[in-house]
N, C-alpha and C positions, 0 to 999 in steps of 0.2 A: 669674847669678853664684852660685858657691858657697860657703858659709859654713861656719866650724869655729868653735865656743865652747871656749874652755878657761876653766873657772872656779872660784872659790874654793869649799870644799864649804860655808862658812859661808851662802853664798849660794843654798843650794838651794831654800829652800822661796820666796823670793824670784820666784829667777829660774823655776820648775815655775808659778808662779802668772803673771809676764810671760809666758811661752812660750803659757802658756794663753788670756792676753787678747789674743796677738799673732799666731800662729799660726804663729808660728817654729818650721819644720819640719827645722832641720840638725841634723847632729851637735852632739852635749853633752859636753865630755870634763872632769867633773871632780879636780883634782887631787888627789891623797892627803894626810889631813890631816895628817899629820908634816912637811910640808915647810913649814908658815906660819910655825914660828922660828926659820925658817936661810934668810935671804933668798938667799945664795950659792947652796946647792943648790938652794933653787928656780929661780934663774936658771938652771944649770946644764940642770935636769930641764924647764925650756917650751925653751931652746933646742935639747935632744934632741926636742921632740914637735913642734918647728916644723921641724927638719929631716926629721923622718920621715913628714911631712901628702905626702899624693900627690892631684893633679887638684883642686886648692880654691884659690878667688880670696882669698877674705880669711880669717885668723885674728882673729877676738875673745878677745882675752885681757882678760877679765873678773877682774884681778887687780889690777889698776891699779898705784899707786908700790908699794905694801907692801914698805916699806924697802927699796926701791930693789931689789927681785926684777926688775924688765923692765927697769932701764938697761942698756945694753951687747948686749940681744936685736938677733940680726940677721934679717932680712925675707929669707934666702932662698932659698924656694919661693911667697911668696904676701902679700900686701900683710897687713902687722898695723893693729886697729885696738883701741884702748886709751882707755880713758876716763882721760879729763885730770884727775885726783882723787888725794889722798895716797893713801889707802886703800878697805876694803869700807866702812868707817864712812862716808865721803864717800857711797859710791853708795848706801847705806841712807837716807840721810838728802838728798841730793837731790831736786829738783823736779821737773815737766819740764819748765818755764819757764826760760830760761837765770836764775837766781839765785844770787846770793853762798851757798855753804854754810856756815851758822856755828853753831859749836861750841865749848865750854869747851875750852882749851888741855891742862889736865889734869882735863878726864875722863875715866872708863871706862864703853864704852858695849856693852851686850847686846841680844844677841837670841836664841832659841831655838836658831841657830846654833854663837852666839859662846858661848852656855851647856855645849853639847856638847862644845865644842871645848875649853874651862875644863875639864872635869870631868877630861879626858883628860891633862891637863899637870900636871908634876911640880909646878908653882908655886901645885897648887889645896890649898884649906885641909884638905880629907880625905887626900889625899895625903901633904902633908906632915905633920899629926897622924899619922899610920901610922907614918911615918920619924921622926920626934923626938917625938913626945908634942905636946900637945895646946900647954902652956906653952911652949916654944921653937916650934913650928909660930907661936903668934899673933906671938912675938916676932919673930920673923924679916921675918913677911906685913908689921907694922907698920912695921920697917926699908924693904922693898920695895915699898909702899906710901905712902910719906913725901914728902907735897905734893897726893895723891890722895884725895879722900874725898869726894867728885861721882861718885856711878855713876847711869846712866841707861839705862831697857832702853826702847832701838825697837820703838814699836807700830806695826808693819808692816801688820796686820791680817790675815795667813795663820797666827798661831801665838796660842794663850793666853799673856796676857805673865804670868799669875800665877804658875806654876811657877818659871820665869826670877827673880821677883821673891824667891820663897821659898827659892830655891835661893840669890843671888848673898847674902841679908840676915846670916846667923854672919860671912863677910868684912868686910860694913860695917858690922856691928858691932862686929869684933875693931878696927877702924882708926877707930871714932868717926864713919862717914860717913853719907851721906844715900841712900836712892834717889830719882829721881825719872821719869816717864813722859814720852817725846818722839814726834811721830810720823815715818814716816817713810816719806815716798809714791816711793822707789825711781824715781825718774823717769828721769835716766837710762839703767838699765839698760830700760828701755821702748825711750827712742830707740837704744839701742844695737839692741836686736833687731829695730825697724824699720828701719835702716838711717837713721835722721835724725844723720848724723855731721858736726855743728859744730863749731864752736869749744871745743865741750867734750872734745873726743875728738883723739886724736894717731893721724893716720894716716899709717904711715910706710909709702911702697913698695916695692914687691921689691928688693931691692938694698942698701934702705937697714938703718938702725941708729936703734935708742932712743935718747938723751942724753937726761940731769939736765936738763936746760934745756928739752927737749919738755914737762917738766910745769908749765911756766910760764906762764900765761896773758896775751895778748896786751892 
């Protein structure tokens, strides 16, 4: 059978180190990182690359819920398969044992990734000191930050989490918060590239469609 990955870019050095222990040889298509705060146009932009796939059995869309970007995807040219998780947080921090994935409700969580991706968004602390000064930048982070002060960076084991840790620390210090280290054995995306598709993963066939309700666990 043949396979197509389409996946988050936060998840690259993740998924480079899966492919590597797995020997997952398909195509890798990941998406352009402008599209992860506008779940609409993401939907919009996998339904254009699922219509445009030619000769491929399954699409892995290694995006999961991320604010509801795959509801509404339709299946067709080729059976989609979707790991049954809110987000990349969910697939970072999964097992490969089927286990409850459990997480602080409001925390914020990094990885070498999700750090790059920060750096690039208008809502990072350098960014905004550039645009209003330093004083309104912290003012504002604190506003938009209000109930959050639990940050934790995923020790994946493919990246130095030190950097991450020195980089995310002016933020949680402007907002009084904490860091703290979690690990996080990506299991998941393992069975995904092995093809081990459980109960944990939503696979829907040619023909069909995502629904809200696909990501609900049985």
């Amino acid at each position: 059978m043949t396979n197509i990955l389409v996946a988050c870019p936060t998840l690259e050095k993740e998924l480079k180190q899966t492919i590597k222990e797995t020997g997952f040889s398909s195509q890798v298509c990941f998406l352009p990182k402008h599209l992860h705060n506008d779940p609409a146009r993401m939907n919009r932009y996998l339904q254009e690359m699922i219509d445009g796939f030619q000769q491929v059995d399954n699409i892995l869309l290694c995006v999961s819920g991320c604010g509801g970007s795959t509801i509404g995807l339709k299946a067709t040219i080729a059976r989609l398969i979707i790991p049954r998780t809110r987000d990349c947080i969910d697939l970072l921090l999964s097992q490969r044992e089927d286990s409850k994935i459990e997480r602080p409700e409001k925390g914020i969580f990094l990885t070498e990734g999700w750090m790059n991706l920060m750096k690039n968004s208008a809502m990072s602390l350098e960014r905004m000191t550039e645009n209003l000064g330093r004083e309104k930048a912290e003012a504002n982070l604190r506003k938009i930050y209000t109930g959050f002060r639990d940050f934790y960076v995923i020790d994946t084991g493919v990246y130095n989490t030190q950097p991450v840790k020195e980089y995310i620390s002016p933020l949680v210090e402007v907002v009084d918060g904490t860091i703290s280290k979690v690990s996080g054995e990506y299991g998941l995306l393992r069975k995904l590239l092995l093809e081990e598709w459980d109960r944990n993963f939503i696979v829907v066939p040619q023909g069909g469609q995502v629904t809200k309700e696909d990501f609900i666990k049985e």
